[in-house]
Each structure stands twice: as C-alpha cells, then as structure tokens.
C-alpha positions in Angstrom: -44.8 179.6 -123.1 -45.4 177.9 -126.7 -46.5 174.5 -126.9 -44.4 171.5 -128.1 -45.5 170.4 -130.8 -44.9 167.1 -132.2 -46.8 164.3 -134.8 -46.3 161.6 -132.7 -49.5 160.8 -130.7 -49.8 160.6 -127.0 -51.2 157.6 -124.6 -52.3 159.2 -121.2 -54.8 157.7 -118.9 -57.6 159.7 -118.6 -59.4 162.8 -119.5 -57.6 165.0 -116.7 -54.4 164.3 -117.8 -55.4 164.7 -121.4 -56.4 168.2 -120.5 -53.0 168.8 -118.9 -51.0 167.7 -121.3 -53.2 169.7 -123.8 -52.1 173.5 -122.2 -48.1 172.0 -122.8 -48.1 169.7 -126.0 -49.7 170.4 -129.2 -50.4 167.1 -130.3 -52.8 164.1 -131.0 -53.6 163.0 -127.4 -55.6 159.7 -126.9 -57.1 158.4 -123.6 -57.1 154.7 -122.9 -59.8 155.5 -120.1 -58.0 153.5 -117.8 -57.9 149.3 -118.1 -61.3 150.0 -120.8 -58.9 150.4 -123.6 -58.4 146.2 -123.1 -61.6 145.9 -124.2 -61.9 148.5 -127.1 -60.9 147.1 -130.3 -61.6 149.9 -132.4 -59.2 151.9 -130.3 -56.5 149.6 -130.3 -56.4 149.2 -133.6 -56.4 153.1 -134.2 -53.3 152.8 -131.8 -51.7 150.3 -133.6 -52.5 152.0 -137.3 -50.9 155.8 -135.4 -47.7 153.6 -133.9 -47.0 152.0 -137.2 -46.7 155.2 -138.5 -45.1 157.8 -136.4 -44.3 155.9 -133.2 -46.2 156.7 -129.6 -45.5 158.9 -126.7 -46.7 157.0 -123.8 -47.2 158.8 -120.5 -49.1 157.2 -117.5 -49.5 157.6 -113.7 -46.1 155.7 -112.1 -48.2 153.7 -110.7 -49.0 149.9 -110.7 -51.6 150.4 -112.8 -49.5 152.8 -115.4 -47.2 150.0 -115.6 -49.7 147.7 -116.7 -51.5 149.7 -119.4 -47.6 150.4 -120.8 -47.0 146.5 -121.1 -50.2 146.3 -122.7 -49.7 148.3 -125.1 -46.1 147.4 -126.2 -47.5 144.0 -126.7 -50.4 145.6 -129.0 -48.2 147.3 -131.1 -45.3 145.3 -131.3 -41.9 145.3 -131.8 -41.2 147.1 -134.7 -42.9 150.2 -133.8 -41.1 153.0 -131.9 -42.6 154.1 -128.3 -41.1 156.6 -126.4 -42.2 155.8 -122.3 -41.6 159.1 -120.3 -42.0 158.2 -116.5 -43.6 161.3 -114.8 -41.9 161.2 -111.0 -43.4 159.8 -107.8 -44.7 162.0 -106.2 -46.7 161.6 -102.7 -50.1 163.5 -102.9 -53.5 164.1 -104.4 -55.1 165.9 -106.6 -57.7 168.9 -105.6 -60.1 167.2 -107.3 -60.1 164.0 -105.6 -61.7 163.4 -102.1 -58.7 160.8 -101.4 -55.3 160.2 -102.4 -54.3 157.5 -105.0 -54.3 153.9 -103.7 -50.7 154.0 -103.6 -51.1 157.8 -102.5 -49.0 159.4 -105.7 -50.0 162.0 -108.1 -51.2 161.5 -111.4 -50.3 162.7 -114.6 -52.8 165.3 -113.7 -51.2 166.6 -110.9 -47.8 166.9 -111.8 -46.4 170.5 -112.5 -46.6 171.6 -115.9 -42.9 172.6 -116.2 -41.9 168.7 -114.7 -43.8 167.1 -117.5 -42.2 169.8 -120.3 -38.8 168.7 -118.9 -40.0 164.5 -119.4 -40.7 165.5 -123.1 -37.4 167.5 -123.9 -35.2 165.4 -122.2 -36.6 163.0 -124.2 -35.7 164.9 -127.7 -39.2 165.6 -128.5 -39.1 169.4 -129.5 -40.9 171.1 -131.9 -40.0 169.9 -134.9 -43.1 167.6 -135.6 -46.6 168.9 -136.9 -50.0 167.8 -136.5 -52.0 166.1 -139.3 -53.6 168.8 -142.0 -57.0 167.5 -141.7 -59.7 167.8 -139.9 -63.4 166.5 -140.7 -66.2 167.0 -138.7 -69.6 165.4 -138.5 -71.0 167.0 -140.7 -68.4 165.9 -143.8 -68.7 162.4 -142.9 -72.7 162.9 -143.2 -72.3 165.2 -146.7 -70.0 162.8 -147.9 -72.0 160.0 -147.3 -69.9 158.2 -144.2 -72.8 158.1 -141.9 -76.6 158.6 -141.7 -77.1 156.4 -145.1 -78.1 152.9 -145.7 -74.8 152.2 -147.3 -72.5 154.7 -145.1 -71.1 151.6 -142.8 -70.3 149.7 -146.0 -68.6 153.0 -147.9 -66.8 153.4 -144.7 -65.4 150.1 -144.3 -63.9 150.5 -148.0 -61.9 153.2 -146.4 -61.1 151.3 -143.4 -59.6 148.3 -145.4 -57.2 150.4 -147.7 -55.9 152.5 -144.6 -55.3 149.2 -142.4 -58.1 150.3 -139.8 -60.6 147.4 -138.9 -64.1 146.9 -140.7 -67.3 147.6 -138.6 -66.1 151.3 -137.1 -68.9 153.5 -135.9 -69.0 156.7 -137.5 -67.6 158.7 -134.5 -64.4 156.1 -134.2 -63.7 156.5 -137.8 -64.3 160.2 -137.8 -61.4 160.2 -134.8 -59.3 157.7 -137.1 -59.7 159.7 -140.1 -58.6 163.1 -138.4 -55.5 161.4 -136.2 -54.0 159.7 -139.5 -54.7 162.4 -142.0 -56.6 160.1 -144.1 -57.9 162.3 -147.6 -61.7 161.6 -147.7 -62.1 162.1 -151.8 -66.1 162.5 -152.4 -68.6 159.5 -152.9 -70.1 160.8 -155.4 -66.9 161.4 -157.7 -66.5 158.6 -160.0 -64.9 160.1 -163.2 -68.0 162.0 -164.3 -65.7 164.9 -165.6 -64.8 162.9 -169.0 -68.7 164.0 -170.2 -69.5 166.6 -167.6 -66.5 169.3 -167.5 -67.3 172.8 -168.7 -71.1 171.8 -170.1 -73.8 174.1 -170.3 -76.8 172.9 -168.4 -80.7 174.0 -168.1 -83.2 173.8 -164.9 -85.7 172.5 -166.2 -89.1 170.7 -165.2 -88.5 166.7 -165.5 -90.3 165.3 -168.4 -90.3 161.2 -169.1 -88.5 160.9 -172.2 -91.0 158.1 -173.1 -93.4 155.8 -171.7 -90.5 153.3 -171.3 -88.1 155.5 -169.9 -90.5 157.5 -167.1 -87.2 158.5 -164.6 -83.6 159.7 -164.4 -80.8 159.4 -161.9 -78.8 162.4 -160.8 -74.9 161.9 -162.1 -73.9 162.1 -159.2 -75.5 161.2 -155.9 -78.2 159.2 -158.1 -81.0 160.6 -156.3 -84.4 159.5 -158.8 -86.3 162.3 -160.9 -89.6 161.4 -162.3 -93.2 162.4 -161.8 -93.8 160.7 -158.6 -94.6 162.4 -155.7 -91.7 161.3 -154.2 -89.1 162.3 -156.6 -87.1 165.4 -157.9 -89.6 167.0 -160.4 -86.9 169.5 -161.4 -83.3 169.7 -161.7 -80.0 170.9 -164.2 -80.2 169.1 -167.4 -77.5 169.4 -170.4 -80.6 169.4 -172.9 -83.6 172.1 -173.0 -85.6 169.0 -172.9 -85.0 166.0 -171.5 -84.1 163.3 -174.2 -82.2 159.8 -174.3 -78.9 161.4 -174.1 -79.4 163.7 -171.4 -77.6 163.6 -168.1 -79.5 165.0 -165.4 -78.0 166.8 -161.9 -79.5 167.9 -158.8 -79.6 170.8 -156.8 -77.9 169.9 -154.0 -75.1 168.1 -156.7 -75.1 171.1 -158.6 -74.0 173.6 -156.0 -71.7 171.1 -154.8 -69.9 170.6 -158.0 -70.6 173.8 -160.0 -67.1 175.5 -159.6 -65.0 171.7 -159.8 -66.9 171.1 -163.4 -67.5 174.8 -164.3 -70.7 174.2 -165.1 -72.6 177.1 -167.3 -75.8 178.2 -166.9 -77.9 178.7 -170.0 
C-alpha cells in the first residue's frame, strides 16, 4: 500500500515507533527519546523552527507519560502554531520485544496495527497531498562546504543558524538534521562574488613564483588556502597570467575542479 505522504513533521516517542510509522507515512519523523527531549535544547528549538512552519503531527503512547510529553510540547511551541494530536487506542498488551508489559500494561505506538494508525492519520485529513523537503545534505557537504571539521566551521554555522531562527552553538550533526528537515539552501563558503573578475577567464597551471621579494605569497580566490615557496604551501596552482604578477588571481586545484563548469573557466 503507498505511503502517506505529508510535510508536516511527526513527534513519536522512540525509535520503535519511528520505524513503524516509517513503513506507513513518508515524512520527517523526529523522536523525543522519551522525557530526554526536556533537556535537549537543540531539539526543541528544531521543533519549534519545523511547527512555526508547517505545524506538527504529534503521536505518543496513550499513556501517562504520552500525555505529558504532548503538554510539553504545546507549551514549547505555543499557541499560534498548528499541532495535530492523533491518540493511537488503548490497547491492553505488549510488545514482542519487551520482556514485560507497559507499566500501565498498553501498547505503544509500536505495537499498534499498521492499518489502526493509517486510519488515526486519514481521519485526521492528512492524505497525501504534502511533500517532503527537496534537500538532503550529508556529512560530507557540511565538511566540503566548510560547516564542520574547520577552525571557523561552528562560527560559519551559527551565521546560518541566526538567519533561519535556529539557536547558535549547534553541533554539526544537529544542524546537519535541521538543515535537511527545514530545507534550508546551503549556498557555498567560498562564493563571495568572485564571478565579476573570474567568469569565463582563461587560466594557466603553473609553478608559483613570488612576484617580488615583498610580495613572496598568494591566496587562492576562493577557499584562500596560501601559495608560496614554503614547504607547507601550494607550490602550484591555476593562474590568469603565464607568470605570476601583481595582478594575478591565483586558484587551487581542489577550487578549480569545484568551480570550473560555474565560471567556465578555460584552460590555456
């Protein structure tokens, strides 16, 4: 049977659930990992940000506890932002999983037939008609981009953090997670108007040269990554002159693969 797909994201309790609600709903599910969500700022701020946006589906065990994480979170969220509370039924029973039963001895979320919780969401007017955000950046973009593993990745991401409304001080996973669940475009560090002298110029790979004894280094134009004769240092790269001279602009490999097509650069 095809999943329901919606934007709005989804509050369920733990991991199990997540997993069962993941075979019936294609959607953005977060886990509040049970009363540890109280203590999680970076989470309930993500929560708040995705509410203020396109509201909350909100799905706990009907339990004591359930009821509790639900009030929480209203009062996280406030008023003004819409959350939809589906209230799977109590049910006496376990789960196979489990060695015991519940403390009040009802199934989870987890537990509940799969065609009982499609009914919660459709009686609830959430049908397909929603869609999932567009992006989706791994690790390894945040690390390319320069959004972790660098000296000034925390302070690059909490640039991003303060025009989106998320809160300063993320770790790199927890903004990676934001990032993805908002659909926030990540535009390139390392992009700062450089087409207005670089588009469609002819470069050279050359051997760096000091221009003088004055002016022993350059800077790539884009990642700003030092040339110069030290050991340390690029000792080649793509240069618009033959020779280096005090109006060249200087680019390195890794730069120039990256940006070869975006500036249509020309080899010569």
């Amino acid at each position: 049977m095809e999943k329901i797909k919606t934007d709005k994201v989804i509050i369920v309790e733990g991991k199990y659930d997540k997993i069962k609600l993941s075979s019936i709903v294609d959607a953005h599910i977060i886990t509040t990992d049970g009363f540890a969500l109280f203590n999680n700022t970076e989470k309930r701020a993500l929560i708040r940000r995705l509410a203020e946006r396109n509201g909350l589906v909100v799905l706990t065990d009907s339990d004591g506890a359930g009821f509790v994480i639900r009030n929480k979170l209203k009062g996280y969220v406030g008023n003004d932002c819409e959350i939809i509370n589906l209230y799977a039924p109590q049910i006496v029973g376990k789960e196979a999983r489990k060695n015991k039963a519940s403390k009040q001895g009802l199934l989870g979320v987890e537990g509940i037939e799969a065609e009982t919780i499609r009914s919660l969401f459709e009686k609830a007017g959430i049908t397909s008609d929603g869609k999932k955000s567009a992006v989706n950046y791994t690790k390894t973009d945040l690390y390319n981009l320069g959004l972790s593993g660098g000296s000034d990745s925390s302070n690059k991401r909490d640039e991003i953090c303060e025009k989106n409304g998320l809160p300063k001080g993320m770790s790199a996973n927890a903004f990676l997670a934001a990032v993805n669940l908002l659909g926030i475009e990540l535009s390139d560090w390392r992009l700062m108007g450089q087409e207005k002298y670089l588009m469609n110029k002819e470069l050279h790979y050359i051997d760096f040269t000091p221009y003088s004894d004055n002016w022993n280094h350059e800077h790539c134009e884009f990642c700003g990554v030092r040339f110069s004769l030290n050991e340390s240092d690029k000792h080649k790269g793509y240069c618009t002159s033959k020779e280096n001279s005090k109006d060249a602009h200087w680019i390195c490999e890794k730069c120039f693969e990256d940006f070869k097509d975006t500036f249509n650069f020309k080899i010569v």
